[in-house]
BATORFI-740543 format. One record per residue (C-alpha): residue in one letter; x, y, z. Coordinates in pm, whole numbers, padded with zeros to 5 digits, always signed. Example, Ala and Ser with C-alpha at 12.3 -4.5 7.8 and 13.67 -1.06 7.14 Angstrom:
A+01230-00450+00780/S+01367-00106+00714/
//
This chain:
X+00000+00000+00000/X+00128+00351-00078/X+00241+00559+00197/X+00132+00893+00030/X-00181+00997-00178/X-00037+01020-00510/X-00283+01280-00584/X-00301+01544-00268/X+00076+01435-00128/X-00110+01376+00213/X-00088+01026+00392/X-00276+00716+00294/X-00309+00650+00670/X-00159+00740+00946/X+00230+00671+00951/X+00381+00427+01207/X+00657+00528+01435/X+00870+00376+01685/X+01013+00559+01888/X+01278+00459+02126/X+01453+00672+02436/X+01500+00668+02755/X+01425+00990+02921/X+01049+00905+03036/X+00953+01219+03059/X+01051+01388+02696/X+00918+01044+02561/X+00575+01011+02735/X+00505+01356+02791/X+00644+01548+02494/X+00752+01371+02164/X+00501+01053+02179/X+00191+01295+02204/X+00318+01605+01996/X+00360+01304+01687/X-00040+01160+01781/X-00128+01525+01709/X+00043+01542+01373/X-00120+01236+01314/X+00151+00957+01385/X+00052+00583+01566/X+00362+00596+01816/X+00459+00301+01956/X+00719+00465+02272/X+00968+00264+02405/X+01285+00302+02676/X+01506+00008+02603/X+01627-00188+02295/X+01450-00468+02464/X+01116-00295+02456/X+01183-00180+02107/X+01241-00509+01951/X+00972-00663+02149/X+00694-00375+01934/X+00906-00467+01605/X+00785-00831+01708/X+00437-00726+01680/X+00449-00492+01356/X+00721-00368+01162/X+00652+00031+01159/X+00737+00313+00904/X+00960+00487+01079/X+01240+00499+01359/X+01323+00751+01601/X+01585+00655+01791/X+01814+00753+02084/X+02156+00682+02129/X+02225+00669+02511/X+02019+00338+02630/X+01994+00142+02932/X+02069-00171+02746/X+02253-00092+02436/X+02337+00231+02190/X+02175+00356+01940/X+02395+00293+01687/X+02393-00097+01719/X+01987-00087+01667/X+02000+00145+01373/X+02260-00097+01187/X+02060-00440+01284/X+01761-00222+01203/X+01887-00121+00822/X+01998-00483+00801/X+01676-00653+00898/X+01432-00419+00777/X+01592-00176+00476/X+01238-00043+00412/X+01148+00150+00724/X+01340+00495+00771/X+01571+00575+01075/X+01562+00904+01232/X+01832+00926+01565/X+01699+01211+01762/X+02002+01215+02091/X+02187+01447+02253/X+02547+01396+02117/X+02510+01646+01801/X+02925+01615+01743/X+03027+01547+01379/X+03168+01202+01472/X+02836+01071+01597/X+02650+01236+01346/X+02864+01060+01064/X+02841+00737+01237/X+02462+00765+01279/X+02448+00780+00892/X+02730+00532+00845/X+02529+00295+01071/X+02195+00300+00879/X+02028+00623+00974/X+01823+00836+00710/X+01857+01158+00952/X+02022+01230+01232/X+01879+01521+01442/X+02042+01656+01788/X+01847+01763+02092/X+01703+01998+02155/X+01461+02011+01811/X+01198+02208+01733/X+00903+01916+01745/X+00822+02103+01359/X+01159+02042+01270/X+01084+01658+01362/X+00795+01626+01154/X+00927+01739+00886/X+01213+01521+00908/X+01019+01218+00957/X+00775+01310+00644/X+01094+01365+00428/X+01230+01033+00502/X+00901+00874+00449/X+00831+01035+00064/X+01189+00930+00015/X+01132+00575+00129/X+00819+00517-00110/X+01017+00566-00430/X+01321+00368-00289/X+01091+00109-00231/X+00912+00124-00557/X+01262+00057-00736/X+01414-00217-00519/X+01507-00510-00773/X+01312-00815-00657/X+01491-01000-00415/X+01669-01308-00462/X+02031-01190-00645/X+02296-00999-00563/X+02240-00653-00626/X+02304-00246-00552/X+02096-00032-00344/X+01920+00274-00550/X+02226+00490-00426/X+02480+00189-00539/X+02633+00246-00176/X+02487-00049-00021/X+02567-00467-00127/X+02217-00602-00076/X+02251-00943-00074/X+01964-01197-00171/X+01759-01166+00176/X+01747-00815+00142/X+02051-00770+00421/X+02284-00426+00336/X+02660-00372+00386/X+02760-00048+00315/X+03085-00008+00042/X+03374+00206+00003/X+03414+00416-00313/X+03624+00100-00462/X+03425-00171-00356/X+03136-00014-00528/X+03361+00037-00837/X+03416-00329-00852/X+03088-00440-00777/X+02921-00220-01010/X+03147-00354-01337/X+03083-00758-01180/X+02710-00720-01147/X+02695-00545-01503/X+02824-00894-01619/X+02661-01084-01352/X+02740-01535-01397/X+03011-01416-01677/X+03379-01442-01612/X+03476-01005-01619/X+03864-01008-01734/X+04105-00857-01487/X+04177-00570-01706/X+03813-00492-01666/X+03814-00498-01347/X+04117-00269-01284/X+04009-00009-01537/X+03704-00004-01366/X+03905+00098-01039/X+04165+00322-01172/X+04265+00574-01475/X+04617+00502-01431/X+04642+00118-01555/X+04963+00028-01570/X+05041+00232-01275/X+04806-00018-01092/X+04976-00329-00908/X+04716-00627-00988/X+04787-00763-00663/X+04529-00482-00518/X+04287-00622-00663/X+04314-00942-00523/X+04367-00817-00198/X+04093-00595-00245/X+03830-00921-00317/X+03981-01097+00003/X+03883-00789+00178/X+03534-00788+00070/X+03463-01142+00075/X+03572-01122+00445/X+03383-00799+00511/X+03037-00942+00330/X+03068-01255+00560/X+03095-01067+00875/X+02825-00840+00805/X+02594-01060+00686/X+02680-01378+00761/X+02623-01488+00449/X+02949-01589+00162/X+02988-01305-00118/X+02999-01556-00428/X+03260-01345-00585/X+03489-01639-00723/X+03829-01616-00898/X+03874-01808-01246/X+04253-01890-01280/X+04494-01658-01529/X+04152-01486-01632/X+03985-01322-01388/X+03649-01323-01176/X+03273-01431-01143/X+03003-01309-00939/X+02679-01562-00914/X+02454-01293-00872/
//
């Protein structure tokens, strides 16, 4: 079902939030009823326990999440969030506004990262933004079952729909073996891919570079990148 009326921009129904901190009293008495009157169904939780517990009993539309938690961080849930369910969004709403948390907030999975205090307009906004932005995303995800990109090409989505995020040269690489996905892609192909400078490229990079993913996909995801090497040629991904 679409999130938004195609026609008037408004809401289909009523958007889903969780929303997760720990300070009772900005949670119960001031963010969970300030969304109800903007027309949110909050779900308000104080514990990663509590959240997961809600996600147990219906996936929402949207995150808000805390860093600072009695039984975690907020940085942990947004990344097992983004890998378990890539189509809600992820709004961290905390305290700890420094650049190094922000960029880790986003590096972990978030769609937005907002630092107290916020204006509660400020925080609907947000949360609309991230939802018109999740419909389309949605709309375009390949079917699952292969190997793939994310719509930003940022992300490794592997067949369960679980993310890793990639570096500037792992997407490179990925991008030219999914464009010849179950075909053996030539090592030349493959380096020119990664650099302009060819023959100023050592080929044992990119060797080292596919160990380093392979071990990087199985630790995130727990799952085997099938990005195989075919002797004096070059490599295959079963996508």
């Amino acid at each position: 079902m679409a999130l938004f009326n195609p026609e008037t921009g408004a809401p289909a129904r009523p958007l889903r939030v969780i929303l997760m901190d720990d300070d009772d009293l900005l949670r119960d008495r001031i963010l969970a009823p300030r969304l109800v009157q903007f027309g949110f169904e909050v779900t308000a939780t104080g514990s990663t326990a509590e959240l997961h517990a809600a996600v147990k009993r219906g996936a929402p539309d949207l995150f808000v999440l805390d860093i600072g938690l009695p039984d975690g961080d907020g940085f942990t849930v947004a990344r097992t969030l983004r890998a378990t369910l890539p189509g809600a969004g992820i709004v961290m709403l905390t305290g700890r506004g420094d650049t190094g948390d922000r960029v880790r907030g986003l590096f972990e999975g978030a769609d937005a990262y907002l630092a107290k205090p916020v204006e509660i307009d400020v925080l609907i906004a947000t949360l609309y933004s991230v939802a018109r932005r999740l419909q389309p995303a949605l709309a375009s995800q390949p079917p699952r079952g292969r190997w793939t990109l994310s719509p930003d090409e940022w992300f490794l989505l592997s067949p369960t729909g679980a993310q890793v995020m990639l570096t500037r040269s792992e997407r490179r690489l990925l991008e030219a073996m999914l464009q010849h996905a179950d075909e053996v892609v030539p090592r030349e192909t493959l380096i020119a891919a990664l650099t302009d400078d060819v023959l100023a490229f050592d080929p044992h990079r990119l060797d080292s570079m596919v160990h380093r993913l392979r071990r990087k996909v199985l630790a995130a995801l727990g799952e085997p990148l099938p990005l195989n090497a075919v002797h004096g040629t070059g490599y295959v991904l079963e996508a």
